[in-house]
Residue, then its C-alpha position, 0 to 999 in steps of 0.5 A: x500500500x506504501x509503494x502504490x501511494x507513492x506512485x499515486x496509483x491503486x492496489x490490486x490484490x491477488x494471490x497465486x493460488x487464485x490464478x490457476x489459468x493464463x485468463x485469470x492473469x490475463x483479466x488482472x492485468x487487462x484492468x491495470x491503469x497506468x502507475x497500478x501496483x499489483x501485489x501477488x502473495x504466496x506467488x510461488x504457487x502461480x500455475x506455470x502458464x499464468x507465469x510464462x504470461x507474467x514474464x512478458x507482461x513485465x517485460x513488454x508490458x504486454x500479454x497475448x490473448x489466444x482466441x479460439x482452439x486449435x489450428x485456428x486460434x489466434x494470438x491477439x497482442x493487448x498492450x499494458x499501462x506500465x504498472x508495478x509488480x510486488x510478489x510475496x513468498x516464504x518459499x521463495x526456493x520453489x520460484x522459477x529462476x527466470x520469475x525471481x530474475x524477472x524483479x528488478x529487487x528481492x528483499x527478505x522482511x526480518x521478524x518483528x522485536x517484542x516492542x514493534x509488536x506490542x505496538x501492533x498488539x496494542x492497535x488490535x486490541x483498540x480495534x477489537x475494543x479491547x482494553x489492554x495495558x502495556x505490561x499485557x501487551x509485551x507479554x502477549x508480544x514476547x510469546x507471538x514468535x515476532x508474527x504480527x499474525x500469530x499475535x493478533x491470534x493470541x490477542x483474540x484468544x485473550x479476548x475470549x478468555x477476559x470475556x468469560x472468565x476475566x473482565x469483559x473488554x479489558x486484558x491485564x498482565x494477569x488475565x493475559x498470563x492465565x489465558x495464554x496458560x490455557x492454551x499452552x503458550x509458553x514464555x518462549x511461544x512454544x505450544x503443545x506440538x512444539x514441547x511435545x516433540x521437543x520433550x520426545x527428542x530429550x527424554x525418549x531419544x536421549x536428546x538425539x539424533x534421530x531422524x524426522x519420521x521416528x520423531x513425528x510418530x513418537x509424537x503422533x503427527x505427520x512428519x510434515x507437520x513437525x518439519x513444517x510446523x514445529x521445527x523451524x522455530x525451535x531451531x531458530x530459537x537454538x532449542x533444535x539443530x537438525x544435522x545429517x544424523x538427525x535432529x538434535x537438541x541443544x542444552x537449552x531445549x533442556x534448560x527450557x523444559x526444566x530438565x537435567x542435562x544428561x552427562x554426555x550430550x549429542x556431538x552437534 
């Protein structure tokens, strides 16, 4: 939004997994107005002709229309207002080469810090009509993994448990603490899934190493869901290393859980 009011132009939005077909591009890009900016989130997932359509659309500003099928289809050139494209990814590995070289700039967006995000978690609260006090906001804020989207999630849960149990439309540091216990958010942001394998991979394996499937089943989840979903933050909060043996944990993972450190721990 920050760069179409720089340009004086309007946002469009879309997402990948919404342009399956070469037409659905087409028809996004036949309504640009010159100075637009086209924002295309989880862009990895565009279907491969909507892509080959968007590398000449930001090259040429232009895109080839096929009319008709068979021997007599017919390409019709439709010329484009020059316009602005933004993809967003979090895996930005599975994007061609030729779409990724195509942007004449990659950034990467850095996690938020607790403060940024009690500013935001204290935004939300004002417009859920919620009451929430500083010390409450930077609790809820250092538990949400610097995700704007996993605290506006914990600020609603808050909500709901101040609603029934606490003072409705306000959240103290008390209230927010007892909500976040009931629903299994630590001090560190980890949740049940998170703990479960992390106490699996110390008590049950010894703290490791021990490969992906064996540690899902030992937890009772698909290996899928403890790589996707687990994994990444508790090797990004150093609780986890994952080596060529297998995952490992580290001495905080058993400084965290409250247990004893075994005498010999794994080689990382």
């Amino acid at each position: 939004m920050i760069i179409a009011n720089e340009l004086g132009g309007s946002l469009r939005l879309t997402s990948g997994p919404a342009v399956q077909h070469a037409g659905d591009l087409a028809a996004i890009l036949s309504a640009l107005e010159e100075g637009d900016v086209l924002f295309i989130d989880e862009i990895h997932r565009l279907a491969r002709t909507a892509e080959e359509m968007l590398y000449l659309a930001m090259e040429d500003y232009r895109v080839d229309v096929v009319v008709g099928k068979g021997p007599g289809a017919t390409s019709i050139p439709l010329s484009l207002p020059p316009f602005t494209v933004v993809g967003a990814t979090t895996r930005a590995g599975l994007l061609p080469a030729p779409l990724r070289d195509r942007f004449g700039f990659t950034g990467h967006l850095d996690y938020y810090s607790a403060r940024e995000l009690a500013q935001i978690v204290t935004r939300s609260a004002g417009l859920l009509g919620l009451e929430i006090d500083a010390q409450a906001a930077h609790e809820l804020a250092s538990r949400s993994r610097g995700t704007p989207r996993i605290a506006n999630r914990l600020l609603r849960r808050v909500q709901d448990w101040a609603q029934v149990h606490g003072t409705p439309g306000v959240a103290d540091l008390a209230s927010t603490q007892a909500a976040l216990k009931v629903f299994e958010v630590d001090a560190m942001g980890l949740d049940r899934l998170d703990r479960s394998v992390l106490t699996a991979l110390c008590t049950r394996f010894g703290g490791g190493p021990v490969g992906l499937t064996t540690l899902a089943v030992s937890v009772g989840e698909e290996a899928e869901t403890v790589e996707t979903v687990a994994e990444p933050y508790l090797v990004r909060e150093g609780l986890m290393v994952r080596t060529p043996r297998g995952r490992v944990a580290t001495a905080a993972a058993y400084t965290h859980l409250g247990l004893e450190l075994p005498e010999h721990m794994p080689e990382i």
